[in-house]
C-alpha positions in Angstrom: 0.0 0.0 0.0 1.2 3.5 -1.1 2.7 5.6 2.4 1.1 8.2 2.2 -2.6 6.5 1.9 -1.0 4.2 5.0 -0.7 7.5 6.9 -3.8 9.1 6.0 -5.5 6.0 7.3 -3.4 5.7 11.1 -4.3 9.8 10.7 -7.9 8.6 10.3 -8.0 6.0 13.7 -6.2 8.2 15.6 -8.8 11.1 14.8 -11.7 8.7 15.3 -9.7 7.6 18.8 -9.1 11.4 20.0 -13.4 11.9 19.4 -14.4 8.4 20.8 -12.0 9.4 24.1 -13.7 13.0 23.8 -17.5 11.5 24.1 -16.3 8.8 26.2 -14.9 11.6 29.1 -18.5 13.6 28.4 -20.0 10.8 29.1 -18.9 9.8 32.3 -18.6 13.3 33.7 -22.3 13.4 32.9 -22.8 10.3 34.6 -20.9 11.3 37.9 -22.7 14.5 37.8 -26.4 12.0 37.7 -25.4 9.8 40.3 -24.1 12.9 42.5 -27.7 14.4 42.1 -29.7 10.7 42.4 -27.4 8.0 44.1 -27.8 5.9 41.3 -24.6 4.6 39.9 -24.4 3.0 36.6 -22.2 0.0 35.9 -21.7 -2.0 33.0 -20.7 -5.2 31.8 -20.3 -7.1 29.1 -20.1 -11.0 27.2 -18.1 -10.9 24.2 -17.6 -14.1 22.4 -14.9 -15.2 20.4 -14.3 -17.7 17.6 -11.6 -19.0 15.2 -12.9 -17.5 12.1 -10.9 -19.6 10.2 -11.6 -23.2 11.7 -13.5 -25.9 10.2 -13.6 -28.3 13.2 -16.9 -28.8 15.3 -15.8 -26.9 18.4 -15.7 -23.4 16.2 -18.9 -24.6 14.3 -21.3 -25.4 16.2 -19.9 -27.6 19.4 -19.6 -26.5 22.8 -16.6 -28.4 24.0 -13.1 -29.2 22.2 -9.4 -29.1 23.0 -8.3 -26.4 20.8 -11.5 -24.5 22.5 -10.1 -24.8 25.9 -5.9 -24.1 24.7 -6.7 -21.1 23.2 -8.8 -20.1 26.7 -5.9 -21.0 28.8 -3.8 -18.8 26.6 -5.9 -16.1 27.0 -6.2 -16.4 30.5 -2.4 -16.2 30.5 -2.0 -13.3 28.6 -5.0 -11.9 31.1 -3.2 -12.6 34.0 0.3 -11.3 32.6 -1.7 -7.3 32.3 -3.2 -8.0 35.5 -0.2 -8.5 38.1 -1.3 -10.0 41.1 -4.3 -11.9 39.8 -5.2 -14.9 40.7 -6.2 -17.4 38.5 -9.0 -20.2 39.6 -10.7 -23.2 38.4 -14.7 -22.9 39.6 -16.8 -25.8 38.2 -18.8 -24.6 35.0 -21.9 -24.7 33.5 -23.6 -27.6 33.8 -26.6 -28.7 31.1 -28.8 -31.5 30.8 -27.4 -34.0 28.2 -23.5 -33.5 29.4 -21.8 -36.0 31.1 -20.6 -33.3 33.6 -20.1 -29.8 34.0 -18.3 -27.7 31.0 -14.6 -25.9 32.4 -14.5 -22.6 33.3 -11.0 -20.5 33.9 -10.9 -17.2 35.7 -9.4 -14.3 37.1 -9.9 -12.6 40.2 -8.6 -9.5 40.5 -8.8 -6.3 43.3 -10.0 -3.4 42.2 -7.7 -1.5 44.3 -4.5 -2.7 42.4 -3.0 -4.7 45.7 -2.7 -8.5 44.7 -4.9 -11.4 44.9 -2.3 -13.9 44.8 1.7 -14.0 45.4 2.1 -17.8 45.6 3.6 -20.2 43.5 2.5 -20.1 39.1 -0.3 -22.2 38.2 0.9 -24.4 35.5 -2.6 -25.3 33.8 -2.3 -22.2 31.8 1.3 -23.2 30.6 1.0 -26.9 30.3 4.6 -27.2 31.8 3.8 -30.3 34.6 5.7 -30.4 37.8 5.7 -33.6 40.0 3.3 -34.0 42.5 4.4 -35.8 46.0 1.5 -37.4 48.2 3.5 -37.8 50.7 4.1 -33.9 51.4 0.2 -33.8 51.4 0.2 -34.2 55.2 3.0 -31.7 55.8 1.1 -29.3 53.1 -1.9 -29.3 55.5 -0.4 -28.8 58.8 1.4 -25.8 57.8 -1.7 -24.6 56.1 -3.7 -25.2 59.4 -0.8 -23.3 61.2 -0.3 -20.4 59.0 -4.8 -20.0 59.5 -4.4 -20.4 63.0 -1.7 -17.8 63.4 -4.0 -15.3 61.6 -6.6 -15.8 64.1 -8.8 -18.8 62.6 -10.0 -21.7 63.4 -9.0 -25.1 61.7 -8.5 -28.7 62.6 -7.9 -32.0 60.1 -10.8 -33.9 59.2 -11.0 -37.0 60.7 -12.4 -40.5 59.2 -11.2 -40.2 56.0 -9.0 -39.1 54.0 -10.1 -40.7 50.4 -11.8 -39.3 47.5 -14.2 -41.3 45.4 -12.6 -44.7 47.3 -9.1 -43.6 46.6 -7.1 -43.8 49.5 -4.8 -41.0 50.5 -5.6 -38.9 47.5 -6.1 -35.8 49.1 -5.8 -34.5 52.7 -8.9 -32.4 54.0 -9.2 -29.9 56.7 -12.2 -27.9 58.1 -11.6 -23.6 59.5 -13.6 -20.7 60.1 -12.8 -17.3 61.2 -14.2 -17.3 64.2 -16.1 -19.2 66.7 -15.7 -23.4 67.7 -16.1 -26.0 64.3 -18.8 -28.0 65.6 -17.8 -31.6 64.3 -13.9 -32.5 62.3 -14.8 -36.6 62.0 -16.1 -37.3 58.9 -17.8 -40.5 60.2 -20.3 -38.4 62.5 -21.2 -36.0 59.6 -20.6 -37.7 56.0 -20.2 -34.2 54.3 -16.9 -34.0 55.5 -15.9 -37.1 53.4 -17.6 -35.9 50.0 -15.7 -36.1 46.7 -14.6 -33.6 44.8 -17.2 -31.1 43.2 -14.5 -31.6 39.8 -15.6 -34.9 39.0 -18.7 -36.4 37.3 -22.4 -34.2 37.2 -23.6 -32.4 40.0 -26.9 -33.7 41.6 -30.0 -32.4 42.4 -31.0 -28.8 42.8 -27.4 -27.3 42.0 -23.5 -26.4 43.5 -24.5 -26.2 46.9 -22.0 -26.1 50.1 -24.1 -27.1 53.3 -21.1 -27.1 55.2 -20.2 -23.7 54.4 -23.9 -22.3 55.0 -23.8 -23.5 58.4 -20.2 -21.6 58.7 -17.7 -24.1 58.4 -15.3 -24.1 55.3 -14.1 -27.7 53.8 -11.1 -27.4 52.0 -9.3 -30.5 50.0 -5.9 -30.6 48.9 -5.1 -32.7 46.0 -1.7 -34.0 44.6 -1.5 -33.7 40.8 -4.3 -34.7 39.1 -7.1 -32.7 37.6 -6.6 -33.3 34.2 -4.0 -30.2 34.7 0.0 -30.0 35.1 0.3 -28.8 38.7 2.1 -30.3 41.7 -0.8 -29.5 44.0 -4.5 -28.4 44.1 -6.6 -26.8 46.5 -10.3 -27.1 46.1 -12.2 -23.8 47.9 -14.8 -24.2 49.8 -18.0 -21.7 49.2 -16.3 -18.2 50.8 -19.1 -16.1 52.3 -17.8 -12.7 52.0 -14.8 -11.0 49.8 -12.6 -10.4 52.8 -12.3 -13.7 54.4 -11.6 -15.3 51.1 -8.9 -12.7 50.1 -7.3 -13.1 53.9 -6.8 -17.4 52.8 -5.6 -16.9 49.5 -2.5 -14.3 51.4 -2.3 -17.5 53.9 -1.9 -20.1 51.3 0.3 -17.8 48.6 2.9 -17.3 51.8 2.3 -21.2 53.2 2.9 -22.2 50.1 6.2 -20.3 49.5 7.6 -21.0 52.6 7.2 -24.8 51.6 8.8 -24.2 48.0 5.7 -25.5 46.2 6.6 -25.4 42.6 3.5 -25.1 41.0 -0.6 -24.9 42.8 -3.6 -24.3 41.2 -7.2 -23.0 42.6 -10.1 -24.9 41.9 -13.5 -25.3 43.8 -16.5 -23.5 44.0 -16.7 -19.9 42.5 -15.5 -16.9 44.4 -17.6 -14.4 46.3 -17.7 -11.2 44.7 -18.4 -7.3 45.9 -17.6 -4.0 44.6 -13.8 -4.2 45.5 -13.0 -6.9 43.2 -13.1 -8.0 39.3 -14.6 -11.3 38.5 -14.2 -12.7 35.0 -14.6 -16.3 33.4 -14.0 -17.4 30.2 -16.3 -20.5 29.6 -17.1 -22.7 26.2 -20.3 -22.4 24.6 -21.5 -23.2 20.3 -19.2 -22.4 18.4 -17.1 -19.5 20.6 -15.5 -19.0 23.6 -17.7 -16.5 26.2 -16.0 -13.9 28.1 -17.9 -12.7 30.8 -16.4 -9.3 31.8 -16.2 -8.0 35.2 -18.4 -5.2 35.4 -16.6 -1.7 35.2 -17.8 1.7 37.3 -17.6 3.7 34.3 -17.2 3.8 30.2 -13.0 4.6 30.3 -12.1 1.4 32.5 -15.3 -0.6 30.1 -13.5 1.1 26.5 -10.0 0.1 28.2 -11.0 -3.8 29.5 -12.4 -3.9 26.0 -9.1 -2.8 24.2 -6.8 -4.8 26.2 -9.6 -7.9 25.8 -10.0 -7.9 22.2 -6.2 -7.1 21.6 -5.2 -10.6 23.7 -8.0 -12.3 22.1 -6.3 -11.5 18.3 -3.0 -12.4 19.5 -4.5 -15.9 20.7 -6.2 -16.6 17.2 -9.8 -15.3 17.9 -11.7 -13.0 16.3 -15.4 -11.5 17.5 -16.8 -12.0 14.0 -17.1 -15.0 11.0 -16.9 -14.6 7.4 -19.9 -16.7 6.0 -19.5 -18.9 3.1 -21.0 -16.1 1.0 -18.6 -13.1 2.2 -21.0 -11.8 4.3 -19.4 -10.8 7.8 -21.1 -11.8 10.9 -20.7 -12.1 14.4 -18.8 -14.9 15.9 -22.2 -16.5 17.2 -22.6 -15.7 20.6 -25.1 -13.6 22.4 -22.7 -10.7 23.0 -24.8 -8.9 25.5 -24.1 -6.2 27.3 -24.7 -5.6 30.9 -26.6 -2.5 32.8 -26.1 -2.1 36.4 -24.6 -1.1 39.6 -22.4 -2.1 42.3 -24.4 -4.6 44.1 -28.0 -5.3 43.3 -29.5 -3.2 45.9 -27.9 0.0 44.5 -28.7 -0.7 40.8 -30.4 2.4 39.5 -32.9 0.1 38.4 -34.1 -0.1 41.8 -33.2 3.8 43.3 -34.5 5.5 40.3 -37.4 3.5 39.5 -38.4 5.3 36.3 -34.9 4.5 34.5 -36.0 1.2 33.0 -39.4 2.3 31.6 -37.7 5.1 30.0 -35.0 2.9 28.9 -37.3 0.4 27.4 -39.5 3.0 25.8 -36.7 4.9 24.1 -35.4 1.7 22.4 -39.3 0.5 21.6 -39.9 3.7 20.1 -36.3 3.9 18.4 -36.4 0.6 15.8 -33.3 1.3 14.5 -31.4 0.9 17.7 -32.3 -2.6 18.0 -32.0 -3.5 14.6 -28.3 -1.4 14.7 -27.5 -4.5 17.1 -29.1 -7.2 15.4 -27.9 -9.9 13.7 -28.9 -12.1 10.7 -31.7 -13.3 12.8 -34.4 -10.9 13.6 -37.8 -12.0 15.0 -39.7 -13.3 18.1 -37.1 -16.1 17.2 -33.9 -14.7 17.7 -31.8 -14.4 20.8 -32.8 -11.3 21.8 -36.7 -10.1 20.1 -38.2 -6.8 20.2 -41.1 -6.9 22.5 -43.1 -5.8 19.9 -42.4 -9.1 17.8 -43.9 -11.3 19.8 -47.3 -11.8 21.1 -49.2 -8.4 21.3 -50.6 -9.2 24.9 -47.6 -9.3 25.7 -46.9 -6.5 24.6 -50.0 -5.1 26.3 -48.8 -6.7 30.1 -45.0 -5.0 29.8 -47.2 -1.8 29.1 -49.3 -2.0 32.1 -46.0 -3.3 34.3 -43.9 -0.3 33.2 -46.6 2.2 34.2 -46.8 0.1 37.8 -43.3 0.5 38.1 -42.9 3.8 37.3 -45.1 4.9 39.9 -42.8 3.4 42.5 -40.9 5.6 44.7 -38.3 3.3 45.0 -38.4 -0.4 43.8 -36.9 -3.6 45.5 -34.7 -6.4 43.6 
């Protein structure tokens, strides 16, 4: 291409980058100066999905699951974690659905908002593939420092008695039971089975959902594994269900220091998902047809949304993926996920959806009475059909009923979740 048009066009982005930052500031300054005047601050979030626009094979057709699917998301999450210092990267159980043998994989990345880390321990090498050997003999060792470390800090924790097998294999893991405060009301595993239960990680999950009785009740379970997993580290620790932000943030600085003081060379974090609050960033990247789903952590304002997105899409490129498909016909598409986007606040209670009542009706009727909003969006697929119809192009009772419920809620002088 001729230099000068090559200029002319970086000229071009850089104009278009100087008035998208432009509206972007305006934007946020007039929603600071809202939520100054009403309390109601807006968040926003976001699932972009990504494909390999240039596959053929099942997984970036039409299939949930597949290797190269889940190689390129540990790549990702690699190159994630390498712009977010201090992360930590974990292994909750994923999505589970009906005609699957078991639950789909799921990698995150946890991350303060504040900028302090998450996690100083020893590399997880599940996002690397670079195995380290596992020991079960150091298991017990692993745990009693663990247990000591916890009960420096204040806590409560005592090994598990009873057992110490998972899914009838003997010395496979080593268990222990803490809490922050207070008395742990049983440790034998004989008296109350729960203590002995397998590992979330393996086969479906039954009944009503991921549930932790134990932790409900106050008391956290927490298995440590050598090897295994299906993944290339030395050692895994399976999380309980944390109740609150701060007590899980104050075991992860116990475990990253326990585990350097032991020279662990590699640990990974697996277990039930995280809890999550204001003060930290929560995102997943999970399988679904045909893409990989990125679910964003929600950001307090458009700059850090436009900059997560960047930085997102920029790693996503340099792993191979691309947010749109060329059809057979040369038509461009989008890579064939939902690709919502995410409205809120900081916790549910303080969406503005429920302290400025009127917001959603006037959101909904702006984009009712604005067709070419929706249909800006839209994909190849338009309709009562599609993934996300007009409420116009469905039924018109229904139609009719989200009439009468916007004028309900509009009268409210402040709304509930």
């Amino acid at each position: 291409m001729n230099r000068s048009i090559t200029d002319d066009l970086d000229q071009g982005d850089a104009t278009l980058d100087r008035q998208l930052d432009a509206a972007i500031t305006a934007h946020d300054r007039a929603a600071r100066e809202h939520a100054s005047a009403t309390g109601a601050a807006i968040w926003l979030g976001a699932e972009p999905t990504f494909t390999d626009r240039l596959s053929e094979a099942p997984e970036w057709l039409s299939e949930a699951l597949g290797e190269d699917k889940e190689r390129r998301a540990r790549l990702l999450l690699t190159s994630l974690l390498g712009a977010n210092p201090g992360a930590a990267a974990l292994r909750p159980i994923g999505r589970q659905y009906a005609k699957e043998p078991e639950p789909r994989w799921c990698y995150g990345l946890y991350a303060r908002r504040d900028g302090q880390p998450v996690w100083t321990g020893p590399l997880d090498r599940s996002t690397d593939g670079d195995p380290s050997p596992a020991t079960l003999a150091e298991l017990p060792r692993f745990r009693a420092s663990l247990m000591e470390a916890l009960r420096a800090r204040g806590w409560v924790a005592e090994s598990v008695t009873g057992t110490d097998a998972v899914d009838g294999a003997a010395d496979s893991c080593a268990r222990f039971v803490c809490r922050r405060e207070g008395k742990l009301p049983c440790t034998d595993a004989t008296l109350d089975p729960r203590l002995g239960r397998a590992t979330i990680h393996r086969g479906r999950v039954e009944g009503a959902g991921l549930v932790d009785e134990l932790s409900a009740e106050g008391t956290l379970l927490v298995l440590l594994h050598a090897g295994g997993g299906g993944d290339a580290n030395a050692f895994w620790v399976e999380l309980p269900c944390f109740p609150e932000v701060a007590a899980f943030l104050e075991f992860l600085a116990v475990l990253a220091h326990t585990s350097q003081e032991l020279e662990l060379e590699s640990l990974g974090l697996r277990g039930f998902p995280p809890p999550v609050d204001a003060s930290v960033a929560w995102t997943t990247l999970t399988p679904d047809p045909a893409v990989l789903e990125v679910n964003q952590a929600p950001e307090p304002d458009m700059a850090s949304f436009h900059r997560a997105n960047r930085l997102l899409f920029d790693l996503a490129k340099r792993a191979g993926l691309s947010p749109y498909r060329l059809q057979y016909n040369g038509a461009v598409s989008d890579s064939g996920g939902g690709g919502q986007l995410t409205i809120g606040g900081p916790s549910p209670p303080a969406s503005p959806f429920f302290t400025v009542p009127e917001l959603l009706p006037r959101l909904i009727r702006y984009v009712i009475r604005h067709p070419s909003l929706s249909y800006w969006f839209a994909t190849q697929y338009v309709g009562s059909s599609c993934q996300s119809p007009r409420p116009d192009e469905g039924l018109r009772e229904s139609f009719l009923e989200l009439e009468v419920a916007l004028d309900h809620l509009q009268r409210l002088e402040r709304a509930t979740p």
